[in-house]
C-alpha positions in Angstrom: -54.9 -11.5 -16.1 -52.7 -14.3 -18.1 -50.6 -10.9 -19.6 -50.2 -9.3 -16.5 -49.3 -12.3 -14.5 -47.0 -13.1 -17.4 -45.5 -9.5 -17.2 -45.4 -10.1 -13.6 -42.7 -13.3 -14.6 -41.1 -11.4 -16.7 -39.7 -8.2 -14.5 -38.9 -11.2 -11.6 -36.9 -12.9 -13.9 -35.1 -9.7 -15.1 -35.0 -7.9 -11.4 -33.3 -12.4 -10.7 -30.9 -12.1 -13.5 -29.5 -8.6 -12.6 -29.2 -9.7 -9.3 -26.8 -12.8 -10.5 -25.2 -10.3 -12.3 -24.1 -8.0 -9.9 -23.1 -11.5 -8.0 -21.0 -12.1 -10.6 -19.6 -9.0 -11.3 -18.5 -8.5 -7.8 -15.0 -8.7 -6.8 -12.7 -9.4 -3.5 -9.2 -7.8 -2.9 -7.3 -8.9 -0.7 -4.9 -6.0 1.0 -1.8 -7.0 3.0 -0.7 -4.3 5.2 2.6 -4.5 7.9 1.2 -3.3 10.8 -1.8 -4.5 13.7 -5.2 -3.9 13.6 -4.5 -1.6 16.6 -2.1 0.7 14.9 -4.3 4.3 13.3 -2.8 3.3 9.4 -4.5 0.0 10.2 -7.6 1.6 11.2 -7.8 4.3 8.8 -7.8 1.4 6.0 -10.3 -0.3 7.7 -12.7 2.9 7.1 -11.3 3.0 3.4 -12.1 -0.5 2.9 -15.6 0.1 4.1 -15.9 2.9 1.9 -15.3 1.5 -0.8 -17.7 -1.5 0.4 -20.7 1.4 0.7 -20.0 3.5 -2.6 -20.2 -0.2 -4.3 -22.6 -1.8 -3.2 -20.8 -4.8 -2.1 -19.6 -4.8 -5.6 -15.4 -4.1 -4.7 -14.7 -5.8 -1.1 -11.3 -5.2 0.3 -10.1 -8.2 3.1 -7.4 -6.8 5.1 -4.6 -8.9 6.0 -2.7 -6.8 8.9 0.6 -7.4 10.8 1.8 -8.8 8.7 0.0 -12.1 8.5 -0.2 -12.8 4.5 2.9 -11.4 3.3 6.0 -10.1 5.5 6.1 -6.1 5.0 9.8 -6.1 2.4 7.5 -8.3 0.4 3.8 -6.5 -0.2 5.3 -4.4 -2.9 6.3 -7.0 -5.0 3.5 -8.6 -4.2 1.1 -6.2 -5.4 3.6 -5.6 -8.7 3.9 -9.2 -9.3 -0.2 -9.6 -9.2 -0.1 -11.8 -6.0 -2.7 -9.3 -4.3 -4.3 -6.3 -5.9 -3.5 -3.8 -3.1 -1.3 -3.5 -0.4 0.5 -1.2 2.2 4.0 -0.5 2.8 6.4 1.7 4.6 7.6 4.5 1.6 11.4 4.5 2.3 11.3 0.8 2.5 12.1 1.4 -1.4 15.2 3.9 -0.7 17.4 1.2 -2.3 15.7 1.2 -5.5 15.7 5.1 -5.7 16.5 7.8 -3.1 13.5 9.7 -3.7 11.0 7.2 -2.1 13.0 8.0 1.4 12.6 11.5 0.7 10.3 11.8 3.8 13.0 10.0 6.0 15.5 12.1 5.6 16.7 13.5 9.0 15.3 17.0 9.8 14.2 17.7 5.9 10.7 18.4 7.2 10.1 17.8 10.8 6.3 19.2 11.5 3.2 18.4 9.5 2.6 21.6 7.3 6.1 20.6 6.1 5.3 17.4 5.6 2.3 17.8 3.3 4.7 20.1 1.4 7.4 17.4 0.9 4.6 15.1 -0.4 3.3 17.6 -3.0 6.5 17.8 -4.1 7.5 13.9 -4.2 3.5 12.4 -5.0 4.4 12.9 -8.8 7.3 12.1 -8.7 7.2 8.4 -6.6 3.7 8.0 -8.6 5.9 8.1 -11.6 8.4 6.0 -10.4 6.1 3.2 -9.9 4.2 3.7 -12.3 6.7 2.2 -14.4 6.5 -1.1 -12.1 2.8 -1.1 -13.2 1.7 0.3 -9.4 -0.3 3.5 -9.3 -0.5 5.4 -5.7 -3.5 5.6 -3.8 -3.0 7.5 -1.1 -0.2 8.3 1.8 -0.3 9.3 5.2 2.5 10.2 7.7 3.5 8.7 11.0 4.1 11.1 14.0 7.3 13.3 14.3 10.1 10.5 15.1 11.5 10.6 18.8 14.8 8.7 20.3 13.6 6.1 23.1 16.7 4.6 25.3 17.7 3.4 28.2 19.3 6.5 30.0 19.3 10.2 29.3 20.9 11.4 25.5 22.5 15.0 26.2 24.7 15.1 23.2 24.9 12.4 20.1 28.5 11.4 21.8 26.3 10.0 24.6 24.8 7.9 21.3 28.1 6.3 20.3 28.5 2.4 20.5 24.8 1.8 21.3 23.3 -1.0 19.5 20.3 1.1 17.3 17.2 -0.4 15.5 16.8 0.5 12.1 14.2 0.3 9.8 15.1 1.4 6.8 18.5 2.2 4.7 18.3 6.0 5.8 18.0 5.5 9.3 21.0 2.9 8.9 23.3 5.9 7.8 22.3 8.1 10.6 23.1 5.4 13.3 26.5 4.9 11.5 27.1 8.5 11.2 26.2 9.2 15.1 28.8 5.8 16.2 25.9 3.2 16.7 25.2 0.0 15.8 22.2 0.1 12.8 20.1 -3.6 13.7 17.3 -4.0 11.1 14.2 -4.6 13.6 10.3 -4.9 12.2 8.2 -3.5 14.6 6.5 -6.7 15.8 10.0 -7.6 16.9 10.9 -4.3 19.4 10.2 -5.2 22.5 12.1 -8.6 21.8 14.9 -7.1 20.2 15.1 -4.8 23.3 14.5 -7.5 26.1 17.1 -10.0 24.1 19.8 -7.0 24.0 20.0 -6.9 19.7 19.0 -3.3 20.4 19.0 -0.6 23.1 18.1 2.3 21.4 15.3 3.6 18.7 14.2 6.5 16.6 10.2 6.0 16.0 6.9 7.8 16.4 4.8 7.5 19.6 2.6 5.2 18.1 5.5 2.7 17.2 6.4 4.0 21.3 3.1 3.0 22.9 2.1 0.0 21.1 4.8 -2.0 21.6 5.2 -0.6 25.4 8.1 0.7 25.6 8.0 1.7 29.0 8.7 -2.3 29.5 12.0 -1.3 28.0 13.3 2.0 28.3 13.2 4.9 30.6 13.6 8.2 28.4 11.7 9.2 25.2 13.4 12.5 23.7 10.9 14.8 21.5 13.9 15.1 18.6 10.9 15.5 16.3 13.6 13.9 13.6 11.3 13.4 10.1 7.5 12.5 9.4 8.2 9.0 7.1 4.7 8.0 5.2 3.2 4.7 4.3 1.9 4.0 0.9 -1.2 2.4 -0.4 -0.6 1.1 -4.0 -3.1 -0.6 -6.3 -2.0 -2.7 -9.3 -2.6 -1.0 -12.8 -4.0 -4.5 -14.0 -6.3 -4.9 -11.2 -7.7 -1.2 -11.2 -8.4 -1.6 -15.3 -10.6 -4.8 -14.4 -12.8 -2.4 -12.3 -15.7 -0.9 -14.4 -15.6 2.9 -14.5 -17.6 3.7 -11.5 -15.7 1.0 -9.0 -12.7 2.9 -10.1 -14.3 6.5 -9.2 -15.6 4.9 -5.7 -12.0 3.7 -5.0 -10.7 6.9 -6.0 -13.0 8.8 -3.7 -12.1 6.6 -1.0 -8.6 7.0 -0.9 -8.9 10.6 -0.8 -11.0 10.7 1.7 -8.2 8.1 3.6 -5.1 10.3 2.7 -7.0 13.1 4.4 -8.6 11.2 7.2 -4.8 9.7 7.9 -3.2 13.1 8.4 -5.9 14.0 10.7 -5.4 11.0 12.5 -2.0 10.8 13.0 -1.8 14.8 14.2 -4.3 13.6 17.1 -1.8 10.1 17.7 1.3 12.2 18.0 -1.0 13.9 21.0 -2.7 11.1 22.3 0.1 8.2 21.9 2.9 10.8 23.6 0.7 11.1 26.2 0.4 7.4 26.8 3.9 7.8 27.0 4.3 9.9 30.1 1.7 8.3 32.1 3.0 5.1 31.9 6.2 6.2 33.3 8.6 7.0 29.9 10.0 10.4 30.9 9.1 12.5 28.0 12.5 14.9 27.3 12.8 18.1 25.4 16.0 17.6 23.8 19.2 20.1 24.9 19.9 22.2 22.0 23.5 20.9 22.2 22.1 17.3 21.0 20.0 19.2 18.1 22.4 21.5 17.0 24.9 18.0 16.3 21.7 15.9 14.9 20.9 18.3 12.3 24.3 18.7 11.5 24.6 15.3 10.8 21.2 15.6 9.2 22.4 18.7 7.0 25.5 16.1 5.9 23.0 13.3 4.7 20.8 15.9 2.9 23.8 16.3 0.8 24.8 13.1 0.3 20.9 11.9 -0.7 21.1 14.9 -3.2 24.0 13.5 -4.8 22.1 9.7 -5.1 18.9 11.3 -6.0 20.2 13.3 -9.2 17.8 15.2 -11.4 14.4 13.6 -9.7 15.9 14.4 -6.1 17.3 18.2 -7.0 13.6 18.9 -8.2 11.8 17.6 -5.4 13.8 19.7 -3.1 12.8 22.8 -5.6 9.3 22.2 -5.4 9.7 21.8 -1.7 11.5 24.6 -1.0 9.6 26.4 -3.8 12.1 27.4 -6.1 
């Protein structure tokens, strides 16, 4: 009896000390991302997060910080890079200044529906992975935002009828194409729209329907026009030094999970563009298809930028269009 009660001991205190050591080897992330809990990006991390909760056994947990809240949305990248946090979200042309290709997906009327899209990423994932991989940042996984409409105060016919009007822009790309059609470029964070629009800073936007209905834009303007302009992408980047502490399995589970979120994402944002345009409409937005006389001068002036971002993109930017347009 004295062996087996002392065998008895024995597997407790191992079954004890494997216990404190999966205590220990647990690990917290915390993952700053720019938008509200509302918004689908936010709620498709929220499911990766679990994921990655489930797969690990409570080993990896990933705290969300959304809208915002932990670092402002021009700073999570750096963040991440400079070891701050270990993972983080960020809008991909956000980084246009540092190299055209990352607003590859923002240029106007480059790829303006979602199998062309998913193309445009094949074509620029390797490319932006290597980019950043050099800033010690490897890519998780990307998902789009709905087509990008025009939302304004009156009825857009032509892009003269755009000239002078004071435009919110999020990015350096979207600053171009308000110069090029005679508006005033504002830079305007999303939190910040329906201010900017009720204080006068802005009276006119490019976004997606989900940008459209969560901020309520129906509070503000009276016309959303289905221009259907680009599909821009977040990112969800993990520091290199951060993924290496994981042991090999917590890596695979994170891994899994964010290929499972890429997916998930697209999925979710082809049923937003539905659901959110909608939402639109019944709350009183008059949803416009645009006049081909205002398309045929957008994608002129889209055709115009195309150039001009091959010309800043050299090499990398020639041979993501290749790959896109399968040369």
């Amino acid at each position: 009896m004295k062996v087996r009660k002392q065998l008895v001991l024995t597997l407790i205190a191992i079954t004890v000390g494997l216990g404190m050591g999966c205590v220990a080897m647990a690990a917290t992330w915390d993952m700053p991302t720019p938008y509200p809990d509302k918004t689908f990006h936010t709620q498709n991390i929220a499911i990766f997060a679990e994921d990655v909760k489930v797969a690990t056994a409570g080993g990896l947990k990933i705290n969300i910080h959304s809208a915002g809240s932990l670092f402002k949305h021009p700073e999570i990248k750096n963040a991440v890079r400079g070891g701050q946090v270990p993972i983080g979200e960020f809008f991909l042309s956000l980084l246009s200044n540092e190299n055209a290709v990352f607003g590859a997906d923002s240029q106007p009327f480059l790829a303006t529906n979602y199998e062309d899209a998913m193309t445009l990423w094949e074509a620029q994932r390797p490319i932006v992975a290597k980019l950043l991989d050099k800033q010690g940042l490897m890519v998780l996984f990307s998902v789009p935002w709905p087509p990008q409409g025009l939302y304004t105060k009156k009825a857009i016919n032509t892009v003269a009828d755009l000239k002078g009007m004071k435009f919110r822009a999020y990015n350096a790309t979207l600053e171009l194409f308000a110069n090029k059609i005679g508006a005033a470029p504002t830079q305007v964070e999303v939190p910040d729209v329906a201010q900017a629009f009720a204080t006068g800073r802005v009276e006119a936007m490019i976004t997606s329907p989900s940008t459209g209905a969560n901020s309520k834009a129906w509070d503000f303007v009276t016309h959303y026009t289905n221009i259907q302009a680009w599909l821009p992408k977040n990112i969800v980047v993990v520091g290199k030094k951060a993924f290496r502490k994981l042991d090999k399995k917590t890596q695979e589970a994170v891994l899994t999970a964010a290929k499972a979120a890429e997916l998930r994402g697209w999925e979710m944002s082809k049923k937003e563009t539905a659901d959110k345009t909608a939402i639109l409409k019944d709350n009183g937005i008059l949803v416009v298809t645009p006049s081909e006389e205002l398309m045929s001068g957008l994608k002129e002036i889209g055709a115009e930028m195309i150039v001009d971002w091959t010309k800043s993109a050299g090499p990398e930017g020639e041979a993501l269009l290749e790959a896109y347009h399968g040369k």
